[in-house]
C-alpha positions in Angstrom: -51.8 -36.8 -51.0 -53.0 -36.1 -54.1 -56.7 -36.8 -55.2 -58.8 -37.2 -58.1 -62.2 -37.6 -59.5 -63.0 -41.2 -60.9 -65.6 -41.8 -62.6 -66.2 -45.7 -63.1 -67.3 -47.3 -66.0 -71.2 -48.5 -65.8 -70.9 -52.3 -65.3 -67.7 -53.4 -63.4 -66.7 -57.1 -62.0 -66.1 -57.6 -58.5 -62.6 -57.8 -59.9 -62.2 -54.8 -61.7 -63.7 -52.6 -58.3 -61.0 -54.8 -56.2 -58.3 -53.8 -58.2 -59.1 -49.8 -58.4 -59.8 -49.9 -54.4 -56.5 -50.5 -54.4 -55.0 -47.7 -55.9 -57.5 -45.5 -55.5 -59.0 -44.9 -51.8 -62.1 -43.4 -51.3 -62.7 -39.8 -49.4 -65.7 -38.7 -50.9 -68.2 -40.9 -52.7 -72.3 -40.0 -54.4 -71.9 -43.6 -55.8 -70.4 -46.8 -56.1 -69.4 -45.4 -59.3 -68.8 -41.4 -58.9 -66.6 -40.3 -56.1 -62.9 -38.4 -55.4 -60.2 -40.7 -54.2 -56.7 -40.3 -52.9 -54.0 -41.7 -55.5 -51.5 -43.8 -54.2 -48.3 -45.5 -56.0 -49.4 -44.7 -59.5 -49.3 -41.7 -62.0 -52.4 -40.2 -62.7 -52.2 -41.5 -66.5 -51.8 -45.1 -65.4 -54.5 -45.0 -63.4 -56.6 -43.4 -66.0 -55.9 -46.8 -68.1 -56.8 -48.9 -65.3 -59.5 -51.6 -66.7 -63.2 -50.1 -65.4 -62.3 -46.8 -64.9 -63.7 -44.4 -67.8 -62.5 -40.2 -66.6 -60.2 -39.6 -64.0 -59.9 -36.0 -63.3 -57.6 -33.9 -61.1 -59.5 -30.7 -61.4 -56.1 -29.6 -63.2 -56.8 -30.1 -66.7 -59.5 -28.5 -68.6 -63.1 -30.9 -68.8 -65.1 -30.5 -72.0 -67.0 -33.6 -71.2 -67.7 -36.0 -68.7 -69.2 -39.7 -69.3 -72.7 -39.7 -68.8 -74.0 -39.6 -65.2 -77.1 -39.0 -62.8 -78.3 -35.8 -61.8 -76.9 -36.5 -58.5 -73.7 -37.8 -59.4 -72.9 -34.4 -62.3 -73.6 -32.4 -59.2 -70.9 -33.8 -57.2 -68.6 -34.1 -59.7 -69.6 -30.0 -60.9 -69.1 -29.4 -57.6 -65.8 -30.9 -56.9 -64.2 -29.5 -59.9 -65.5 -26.2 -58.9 -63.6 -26.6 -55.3 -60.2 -27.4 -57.6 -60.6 -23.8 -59.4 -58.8 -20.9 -58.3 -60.1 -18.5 -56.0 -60.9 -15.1 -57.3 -58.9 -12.2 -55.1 -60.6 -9.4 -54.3 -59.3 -6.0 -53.1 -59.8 -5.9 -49.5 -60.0 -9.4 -48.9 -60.2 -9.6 -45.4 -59.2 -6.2 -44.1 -61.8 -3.8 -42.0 -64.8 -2.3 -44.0 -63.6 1.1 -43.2 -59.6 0.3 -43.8 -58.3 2.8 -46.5 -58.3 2.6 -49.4 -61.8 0.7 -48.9 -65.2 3.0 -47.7 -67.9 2.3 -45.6 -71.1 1.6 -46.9 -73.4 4.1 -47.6 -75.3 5.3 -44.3 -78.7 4.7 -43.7 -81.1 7.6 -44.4 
């Protein structure tokens, strides 16, 4: 399934949060306004238009700015997006220390 980050807009009815529990369910939550859902039924677009919602992000896209939120809540979503980003290979990546062409460390003196 594929997930987002959905940022809610700062004052919501009861209405409003009904209709995006619908379409978006919860997997990981800081807040009742901050947290990364699974999409269902809808493109990501749509959703993004959705009445109460104000950033959705699929970690995809670049992010030059996020609405304005608690310490807390920019540290989940930081941290999130930083999960989405690609991992950096490195050579040697999970071979043996002492398989060629790698060397062992330096021996202790």
């Amino acid at each position: 399934m594929p997930e987002a980050l959905i940022i809610l807009q700062r004052s919501l009815s009861a209405d409003q949060r009904a209709a995006i529990a619908r379409v978006a369910t919860v997997r990981q939550a800081i807040s009742d306004r901050v947290f990364v859902a699974e999409i269902t039924g809808r493109r990501i677009e749509d959703l993004g238009a959705t009445p109460g919602i104000a950033r959705v992000v699929t970690g995809g896209e670049p992010v030059e700015a996020l609405p304005e939120m608690t310490d807390a809540e920019n540290l989940f979503a930081q941290a999130w997006l930083s999960s989405r980003r690609e991992v950096k290979s490195r050579r040697g990546e999970g071979l043996d220390w002492d398989t060629p062409p790698m060397e062992p460390p330096d021996p202790k003196r």
